[in-house]
N, C-alpha and C positions, 0 to 999 in steps of 0.2 A: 563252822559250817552250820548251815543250817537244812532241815531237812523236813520233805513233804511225805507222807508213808500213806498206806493204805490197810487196814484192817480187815479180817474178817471174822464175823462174829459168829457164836454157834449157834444164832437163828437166821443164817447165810442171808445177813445184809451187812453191808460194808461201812467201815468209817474213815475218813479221811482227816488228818491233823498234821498240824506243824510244829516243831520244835527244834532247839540246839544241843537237847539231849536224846537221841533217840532209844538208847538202849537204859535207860532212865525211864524217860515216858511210857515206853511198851513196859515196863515191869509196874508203874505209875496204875497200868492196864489192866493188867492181868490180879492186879492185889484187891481190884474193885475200888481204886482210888478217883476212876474219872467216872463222873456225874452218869453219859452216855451211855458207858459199856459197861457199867457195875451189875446192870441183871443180865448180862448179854456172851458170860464171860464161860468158857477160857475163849481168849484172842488168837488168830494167830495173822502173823506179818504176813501179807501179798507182797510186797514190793514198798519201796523209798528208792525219791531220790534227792542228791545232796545239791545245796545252789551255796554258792560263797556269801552271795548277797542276801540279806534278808526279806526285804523286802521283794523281791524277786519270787521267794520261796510262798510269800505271804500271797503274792499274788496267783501261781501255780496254785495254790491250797485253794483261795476264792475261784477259781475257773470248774475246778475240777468238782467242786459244788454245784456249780452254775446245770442248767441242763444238756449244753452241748461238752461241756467235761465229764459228766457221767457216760455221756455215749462214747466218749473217745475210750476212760478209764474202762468201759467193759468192751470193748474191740481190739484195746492196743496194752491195755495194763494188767487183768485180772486174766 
């Protein structure tokens, strides 16, 4: 599985990523191991969710960046 999740950081802005390890990566997170959220930390999960397909998942993750995926993600996700 693969999986698109959505963070929130403790200076309430969001991050969105994809992975096959989810509960890996958020701990990846919270250790100040990603580049992004390393001054931004502690994390905590909003929401994932899981796609079989990867590249599916890949694609979900690029939308929800995009500017009409941020409007969706804070109407229908956050």
């Amino acid at each position: 599985m693969h999986y698109v999740y959505i963070l929130k950081c403790n200076n309430d802005t969001y991050y969105t990523g994809c992975t096959s390890n989810l509960k890996n990566r958020i701990e990846r997170h919270n250790k100040g191991q990603v580049h992004y959220t390393k001054d931004k930390l502690p994390v905590k999960l909003i929401t994932y969710t899981a796609f079989s397909d990867k590249y599916k998942a890949y694609e979900f993750e690029k939308y929800l960046k995009s500017g009409s995926g941020i409007a969706f993600r804070n109407k229908r996700l956050i």
